[in-house]
C-alpha positions in Angstrom: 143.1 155.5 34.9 141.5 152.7 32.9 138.0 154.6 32.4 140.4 157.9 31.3 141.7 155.4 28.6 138.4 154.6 27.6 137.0 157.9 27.5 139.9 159.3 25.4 139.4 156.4 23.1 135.5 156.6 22.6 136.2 160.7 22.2 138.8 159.8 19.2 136.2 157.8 18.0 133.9 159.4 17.3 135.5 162.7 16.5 137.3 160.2 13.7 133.3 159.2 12.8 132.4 163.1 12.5 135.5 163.2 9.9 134.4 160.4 7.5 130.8 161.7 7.6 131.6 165.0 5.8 131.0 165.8 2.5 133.3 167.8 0.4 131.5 170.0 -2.2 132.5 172.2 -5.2 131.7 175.3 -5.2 131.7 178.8 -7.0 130.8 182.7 -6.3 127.1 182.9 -6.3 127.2 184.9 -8.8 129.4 183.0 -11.4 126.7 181.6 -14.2 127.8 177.8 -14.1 125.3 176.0 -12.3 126.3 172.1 -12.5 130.0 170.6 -13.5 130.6 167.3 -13.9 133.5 165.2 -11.8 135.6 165.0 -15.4 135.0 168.6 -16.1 136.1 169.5 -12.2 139.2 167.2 -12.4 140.6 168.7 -16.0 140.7 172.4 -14.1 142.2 170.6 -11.3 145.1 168.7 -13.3 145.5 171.9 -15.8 144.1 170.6 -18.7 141.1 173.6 -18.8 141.5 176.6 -17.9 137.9 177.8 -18.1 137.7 178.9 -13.8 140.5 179.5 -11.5 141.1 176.1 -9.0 141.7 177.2 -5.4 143.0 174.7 -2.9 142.9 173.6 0.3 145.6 173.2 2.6 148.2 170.3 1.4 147.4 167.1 3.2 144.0 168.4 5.0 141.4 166.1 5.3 139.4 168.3 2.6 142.0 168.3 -0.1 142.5 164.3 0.8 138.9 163.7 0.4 138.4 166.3 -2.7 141.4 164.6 -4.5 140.5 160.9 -4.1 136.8 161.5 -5.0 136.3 164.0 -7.2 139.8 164.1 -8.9 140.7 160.1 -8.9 144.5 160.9 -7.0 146.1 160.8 -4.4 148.2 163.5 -3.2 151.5 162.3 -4.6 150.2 162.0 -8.0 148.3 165.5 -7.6 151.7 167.0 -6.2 153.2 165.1 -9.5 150.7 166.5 -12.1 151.8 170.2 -10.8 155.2 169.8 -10.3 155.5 168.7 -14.2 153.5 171.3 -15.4 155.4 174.1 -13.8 158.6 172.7 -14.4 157.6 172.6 -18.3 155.8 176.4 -17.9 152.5 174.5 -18.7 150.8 176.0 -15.5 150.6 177.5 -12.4 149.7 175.5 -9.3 146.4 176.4 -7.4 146.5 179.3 -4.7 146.0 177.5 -1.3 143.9 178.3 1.5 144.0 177.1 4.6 140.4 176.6 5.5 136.7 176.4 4.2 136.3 180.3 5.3 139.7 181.4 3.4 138.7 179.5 0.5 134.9 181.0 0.2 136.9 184.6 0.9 138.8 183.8 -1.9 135.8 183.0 -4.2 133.8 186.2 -3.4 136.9 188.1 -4.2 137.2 186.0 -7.9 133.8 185.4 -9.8 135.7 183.1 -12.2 137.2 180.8 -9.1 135.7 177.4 -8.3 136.5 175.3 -5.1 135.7 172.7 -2.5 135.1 173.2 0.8 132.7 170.9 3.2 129.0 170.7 2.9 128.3 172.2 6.2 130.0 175.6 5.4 127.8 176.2 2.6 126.4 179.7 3.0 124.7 182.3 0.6 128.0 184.0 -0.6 128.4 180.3 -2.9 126.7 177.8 -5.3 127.2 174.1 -4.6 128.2 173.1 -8.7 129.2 169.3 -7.9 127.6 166.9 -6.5 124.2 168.0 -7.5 121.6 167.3 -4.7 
């Protein structure tokens, strides 16, 4: 019983160090024209100050979103959640489609030229280009 315990634990441990090793990365269709954003240009289309491509999400409270949010956008859910609930309250915007996962979201940007999002490094493919952080 006492190795089961131990083995359960090591398992959760390292399935917690997989987690913390990804690497969220913004990305757009591969054949949008941007080529690089910066981390200010990436959080003013996610806090609806810019308009220039269409945010999609990730699922609310996934690891990605946490992840994308604290690093790239400087917030934490609440005050993400916050930021959108004011600005549709007020008519100022329209909060991000979500998606549930890295494959829905790069569906979602081969069906939309002009959408960016974030997904994690490993599910790059060909159908999208990695805009921030540049290798």
């Amino acid at each position: 019983m006492k190795m089961h315990l131990i083995h359960a634990a090591l398992c959760a441990g390292l399935a917690c160090a997989a987690s913390a090793n990804a690497q969220v990365v913004v990305v757009v269709n591969a054949a949008n024209p941007v080529s690089a954003l910066t981390q200010e240009q990436i959080s003013e289309l996610y806090l609806g100050k810019s308009k220039d491509l269409t945010p999609i999400d990730q699922a609310k409270d996934s690891e990605t979103q946490r992840e994308f949010l604290e690093k790239v956008v400087s917030k934490k859910s609440p005050q993400y959640e916050a930021v959108w609930a004011k600005l549709e309250f007020s008519g100022k915007g329209i909060r991000p489609k979500t998606y549930p996962s890295d494959a829905a979201v790069k569906k979602a940007l081969a069906a939309d030229r002009n959408a960016i999002g974030y997904i994690d490094k490993s599910s790059v493919d060909g159908n999208v280009k990695v805009v921030h952080p540049q290798s």
